[in-house]
C-alpha positions in Angstrom: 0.0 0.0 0.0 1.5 3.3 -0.7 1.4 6.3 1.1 0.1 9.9 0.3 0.6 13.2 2.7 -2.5 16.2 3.0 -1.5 18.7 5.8 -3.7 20.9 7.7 -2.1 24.5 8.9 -3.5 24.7 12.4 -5.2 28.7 12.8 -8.1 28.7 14.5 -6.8 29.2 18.2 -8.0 32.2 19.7 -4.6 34.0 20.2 -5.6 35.4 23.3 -2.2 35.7 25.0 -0.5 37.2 22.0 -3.1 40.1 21.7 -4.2 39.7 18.1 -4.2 37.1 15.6 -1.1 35.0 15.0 -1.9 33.9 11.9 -1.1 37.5 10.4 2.1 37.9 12.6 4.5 39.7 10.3 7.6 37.5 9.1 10.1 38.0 6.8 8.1 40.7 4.5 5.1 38.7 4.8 2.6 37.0 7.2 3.4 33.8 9.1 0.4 31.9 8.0 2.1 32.4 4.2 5.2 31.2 5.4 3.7 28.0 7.0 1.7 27.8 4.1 4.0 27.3 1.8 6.3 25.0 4.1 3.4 22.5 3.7 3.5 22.7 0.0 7.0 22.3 -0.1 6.9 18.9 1.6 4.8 17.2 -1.3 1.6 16.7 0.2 -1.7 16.3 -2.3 -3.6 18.8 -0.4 -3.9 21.5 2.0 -6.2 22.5 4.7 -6.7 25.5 6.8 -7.8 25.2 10.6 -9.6 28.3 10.6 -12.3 29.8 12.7 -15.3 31.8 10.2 -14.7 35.3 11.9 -11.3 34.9 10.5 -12.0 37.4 7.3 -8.4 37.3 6.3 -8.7 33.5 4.9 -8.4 34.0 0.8 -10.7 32.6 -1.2 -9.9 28.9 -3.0 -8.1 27.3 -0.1 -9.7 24.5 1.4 -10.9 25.1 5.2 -11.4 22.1 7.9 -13.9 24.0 10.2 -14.2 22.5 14.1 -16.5 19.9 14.8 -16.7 21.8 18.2 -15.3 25.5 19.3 -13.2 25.0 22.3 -11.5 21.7 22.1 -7.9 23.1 20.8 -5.9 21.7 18.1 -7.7 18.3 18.4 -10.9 19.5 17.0 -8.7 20.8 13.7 -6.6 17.6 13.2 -9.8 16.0 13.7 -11.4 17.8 11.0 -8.6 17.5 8.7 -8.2 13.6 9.1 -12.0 13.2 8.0 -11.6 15.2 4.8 -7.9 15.1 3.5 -7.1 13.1 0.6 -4.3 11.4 2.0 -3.2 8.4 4.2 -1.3 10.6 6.6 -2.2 14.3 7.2 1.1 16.7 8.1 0.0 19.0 10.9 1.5 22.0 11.4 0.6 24.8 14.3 0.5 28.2 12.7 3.3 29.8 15.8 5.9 27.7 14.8 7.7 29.9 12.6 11.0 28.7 13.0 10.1 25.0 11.3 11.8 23.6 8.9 10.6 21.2 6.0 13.9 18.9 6.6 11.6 18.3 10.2 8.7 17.1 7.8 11.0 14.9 5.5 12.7 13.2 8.8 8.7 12.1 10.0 7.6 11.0 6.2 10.8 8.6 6.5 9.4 6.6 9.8 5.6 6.4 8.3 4.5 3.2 7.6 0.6 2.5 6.2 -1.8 2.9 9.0 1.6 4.4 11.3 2.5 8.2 11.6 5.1 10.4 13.5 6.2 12.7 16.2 8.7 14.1 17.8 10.0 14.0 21.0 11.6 15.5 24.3 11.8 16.2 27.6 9.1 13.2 28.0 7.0 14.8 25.9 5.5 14.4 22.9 5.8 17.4 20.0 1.8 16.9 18.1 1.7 20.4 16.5 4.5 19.5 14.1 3.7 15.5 13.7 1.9 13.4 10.9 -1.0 11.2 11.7 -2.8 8.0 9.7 -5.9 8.3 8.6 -6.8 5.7 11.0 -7.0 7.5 14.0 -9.7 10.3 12.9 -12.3 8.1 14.8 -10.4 8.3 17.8 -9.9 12.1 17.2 -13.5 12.5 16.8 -14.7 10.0 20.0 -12.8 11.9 22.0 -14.1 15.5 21.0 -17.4 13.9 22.0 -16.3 12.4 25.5 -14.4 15.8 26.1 -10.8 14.6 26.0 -9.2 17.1 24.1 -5.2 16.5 25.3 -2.6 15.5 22.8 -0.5 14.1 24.7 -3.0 11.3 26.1 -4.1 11.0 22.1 -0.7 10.4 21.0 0.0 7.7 23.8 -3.7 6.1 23.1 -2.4 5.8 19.8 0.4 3.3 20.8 2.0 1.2 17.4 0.0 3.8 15.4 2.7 6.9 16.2 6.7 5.8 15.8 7.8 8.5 18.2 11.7 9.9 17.4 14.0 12.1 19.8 14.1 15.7 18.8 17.8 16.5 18.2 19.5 19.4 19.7 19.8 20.7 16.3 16.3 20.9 15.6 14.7 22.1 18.8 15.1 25.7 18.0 12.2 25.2 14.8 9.8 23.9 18.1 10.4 27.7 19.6 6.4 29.5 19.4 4.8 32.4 19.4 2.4 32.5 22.1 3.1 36.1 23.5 4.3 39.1 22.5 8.3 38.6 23.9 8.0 35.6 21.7 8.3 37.7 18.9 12.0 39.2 19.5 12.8 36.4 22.0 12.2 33.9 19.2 13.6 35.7 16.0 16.1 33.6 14.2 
């Protein structure tokens, strides 16, 4: 069986610490949804969703949106959404305030997929799910627990057990985990 990647840019958080949307945090001449935007094109996926919420005005026309199941159940209710519709076997998620990622971190979890197995990254004893890839196979269990109210990652990721290969982030690569949840992110975390 061969394998095929969507992605689904997680947006739809409510940015309440930062102030103001995330999404349209200015990066490099342009605005960090763009940038992670194209990261996930550049990773060969078939297609592309956007996590957004419907007050969000700035979403442009043509790209395809996952839309909640539920408001208030986090990133869950997005990769949820996004393993229901995608095209794909696995789905490449990617948090929008992660703008120090790299596609090489995308390429190094497509290489320990398996059918019906994803990927995550490590450390600390935790697991990394904002910048991971999961099989199809697990959208019911996304979904049963947005109904039962269980909305943690990290308990999703361990439910998942042989179905996410889990791989030690590297001290190289822990700098494209740094996020931007407040505003001293945004000078603490510039490259």
């Amino acid at each position: 069986m061969s394998m095929e990647f969507s992605a689904v840019l997680l947006s739809a958080g409510q940015s309440t610490r930062m102030g103001r949307d995330k999404a349209l945090l200015p990066i490099n001449g342009g605005v960090l949804w763009q940038r992670q935007w194209d990261l996930l094109g550049a990773v060969g996926v078939s297609d592309r969703w956007l996590s957004a919420r419907a007050e969000q005005a700035w979403v442009p026309d043509g790209i395809a949106i996952a839309r909640d199941r539920m408001t208030g159940a986090g990133p869950l209710a997005g990769i949820a959404a996004a393993l229901e519709q995608m095209s794909g076997t696995h789905l490449i998620v990617l948090a929008v305030d992660l703008p120090r990622m790299e596609p090489a971190w995308f390429e190094k979890l497509k290489s320990l997929c398996s059918p019906g197995v994803g990927a995550v990254g490590q450390r600390d004893g935790f697991y990394e799910p904002l910048a991971a890839i999961y099989p199809r196979e697990l959208a019911r269990d996304a979904v049963a627990r947005l109904i039962r109210g269980e909305y943690a990652l990290q308990r999703f990721i361990a439910a998942a057990g042989a179905a996410m290969q889990s791989v030690e982030i590297g001290a190289a690569e822990a700098a494209w985990f740094a996020n931007w949840n407040e505003r001293e992110d945004l000078t603490a975390n510039q490259a």
